[in-house]
C-alpha positions in Angstrom: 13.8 -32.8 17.8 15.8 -31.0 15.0 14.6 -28.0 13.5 14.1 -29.4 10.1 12.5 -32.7 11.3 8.4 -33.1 10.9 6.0 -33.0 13.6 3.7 -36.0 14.2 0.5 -33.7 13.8 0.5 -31.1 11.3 -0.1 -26.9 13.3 -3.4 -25.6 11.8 -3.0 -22.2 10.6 -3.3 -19.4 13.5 -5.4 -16.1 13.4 -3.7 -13.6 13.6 -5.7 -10.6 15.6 -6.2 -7.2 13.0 -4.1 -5.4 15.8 -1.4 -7.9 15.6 -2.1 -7.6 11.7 -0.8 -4.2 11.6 1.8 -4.5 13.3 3.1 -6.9 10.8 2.2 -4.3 8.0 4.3 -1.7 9.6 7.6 -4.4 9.1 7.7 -5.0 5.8 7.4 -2.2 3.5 7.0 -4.3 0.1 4.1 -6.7 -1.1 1.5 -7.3 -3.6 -1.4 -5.3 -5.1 -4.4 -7.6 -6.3 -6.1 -5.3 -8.9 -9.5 -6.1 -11.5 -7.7 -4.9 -15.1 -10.5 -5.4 -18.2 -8.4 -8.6 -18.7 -8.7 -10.2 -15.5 -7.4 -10.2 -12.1 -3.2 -8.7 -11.8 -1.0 -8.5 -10.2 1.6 -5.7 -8.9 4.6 -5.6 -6.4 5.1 -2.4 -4.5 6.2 -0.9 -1.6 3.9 1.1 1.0 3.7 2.9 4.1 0.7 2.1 6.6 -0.7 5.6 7.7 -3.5 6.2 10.1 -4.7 2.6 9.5 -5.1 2.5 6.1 -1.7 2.1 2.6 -0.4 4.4 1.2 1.5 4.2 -1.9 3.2 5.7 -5.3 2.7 5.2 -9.1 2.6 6.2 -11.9 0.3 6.1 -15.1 0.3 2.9 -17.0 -1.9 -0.3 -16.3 -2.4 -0.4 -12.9 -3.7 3.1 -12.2 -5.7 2.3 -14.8 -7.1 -0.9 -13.5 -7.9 1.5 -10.1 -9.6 4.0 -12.1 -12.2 1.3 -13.6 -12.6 -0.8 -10.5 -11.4 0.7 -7.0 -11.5 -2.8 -5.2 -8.3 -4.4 -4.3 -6.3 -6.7 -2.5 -3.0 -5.9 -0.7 -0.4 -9.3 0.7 2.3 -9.1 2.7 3.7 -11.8 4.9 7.1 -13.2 6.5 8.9 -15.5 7.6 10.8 -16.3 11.1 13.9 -18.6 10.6 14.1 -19.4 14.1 10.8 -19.6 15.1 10.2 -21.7 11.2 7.2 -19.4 11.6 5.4 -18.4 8.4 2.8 -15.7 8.3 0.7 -13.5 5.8 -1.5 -10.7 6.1 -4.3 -9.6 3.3 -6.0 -6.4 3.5 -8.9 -6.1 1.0 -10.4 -2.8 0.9 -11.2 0.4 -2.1 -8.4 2.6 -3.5 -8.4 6.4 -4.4 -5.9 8.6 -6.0 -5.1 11.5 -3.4 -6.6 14.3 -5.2 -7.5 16.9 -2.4 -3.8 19.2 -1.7 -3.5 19.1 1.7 -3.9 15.2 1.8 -1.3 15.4 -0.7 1.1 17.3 1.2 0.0 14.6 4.3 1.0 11.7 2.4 4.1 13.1 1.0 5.4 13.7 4.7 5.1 10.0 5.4 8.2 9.2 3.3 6.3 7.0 0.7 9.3 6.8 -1.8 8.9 4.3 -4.2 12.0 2.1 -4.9 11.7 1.9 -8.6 13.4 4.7 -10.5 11.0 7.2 -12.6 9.0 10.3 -11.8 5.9 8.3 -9.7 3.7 11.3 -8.8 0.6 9.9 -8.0 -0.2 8.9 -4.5 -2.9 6.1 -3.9 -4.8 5.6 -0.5 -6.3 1.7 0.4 -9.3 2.4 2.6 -9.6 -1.8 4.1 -13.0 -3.3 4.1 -11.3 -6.5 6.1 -8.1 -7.3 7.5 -7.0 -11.0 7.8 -4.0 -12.6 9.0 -2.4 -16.6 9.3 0.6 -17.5 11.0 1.3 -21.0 10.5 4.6 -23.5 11.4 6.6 -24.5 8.0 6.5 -28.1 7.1 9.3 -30.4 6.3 9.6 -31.6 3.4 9.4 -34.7 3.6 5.7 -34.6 5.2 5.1 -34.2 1.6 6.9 -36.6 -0.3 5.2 -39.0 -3.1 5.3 -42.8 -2.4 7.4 -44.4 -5.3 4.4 -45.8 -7.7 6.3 -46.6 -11.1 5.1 -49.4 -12.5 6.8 -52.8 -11.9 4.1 -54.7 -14.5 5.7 -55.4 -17.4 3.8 -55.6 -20.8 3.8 -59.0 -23.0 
């Protein structure tokens, strides 16, 4: 079978184990912050560093330390994909952010090399404590397992 043909039966999505979960974490350095702004859910890419089992990253005043401030809870995504394998996967840790306030957490954090990759002074550091740690792997369809049937209409009006 080629690589880019479909499969007969479609692979269900696969746990993925919260060991297994970190691991992932540790390979990619950028995803998405899921934050509760007063107008609604947002969204936020940035990069982080996973430290003692918990994220760690940088930012700055402006919207989304804002959104922290008023309502800690938040989402983190990250996920991947494997070329060869045509292996998908994603990893969501949900869990309560904090600024790093206390100075010798500070000084911690700073010696794990969070640097963000957006230009500007970023000093603030911000911890994600997870509540729950999930993670899918799943097989990438082919196109064409999702193509629509040709229904134009061939009735013609009188």
């Amino acid at each position: 079978m080629e690589a880019d043909e479909p499969t007969d039966t479609p692979t269900p999505g696969l746990t993925i184990e919260p060991d297994q979960c970190w691991v992932l974490l540790r390979s990619e350095a950028y995803g998405r912050l899921a934050v509760i702004s007063e107008d609604g859910p947002d969204i936020f890419p940035i990069n982080v560093q996973v430290d003692h089992g918990t994220l760690v990253f940088r930012t700055a005043a402006g919207s989304k330390l804002a959104a922290l401030h008023d309502d800690p809870r938040v989402a983190f995504e990250v996920d991947g994909y494997d070329r060869d394998t045509r292996t998908a996967w994603s990893v969501v840790i949900r869990g309560t952010a904090k600024v790093v306030s206390d100075q010798y957490e500070a000084v911690e954090v700073v010696e794990i090399g969070v640097t963000p990759w957006q230009h500007g002074p970023k000093p603030e550091f911000v911890r994600i404590e997870p509540v729950t740690v999930s993670g899918r792997r799943f097989e990438r369809s082919h196109r064409s397992d999702w193509s629509v049937p040709d229904v134009r209409r061939t009735t013609s009006v009188d």
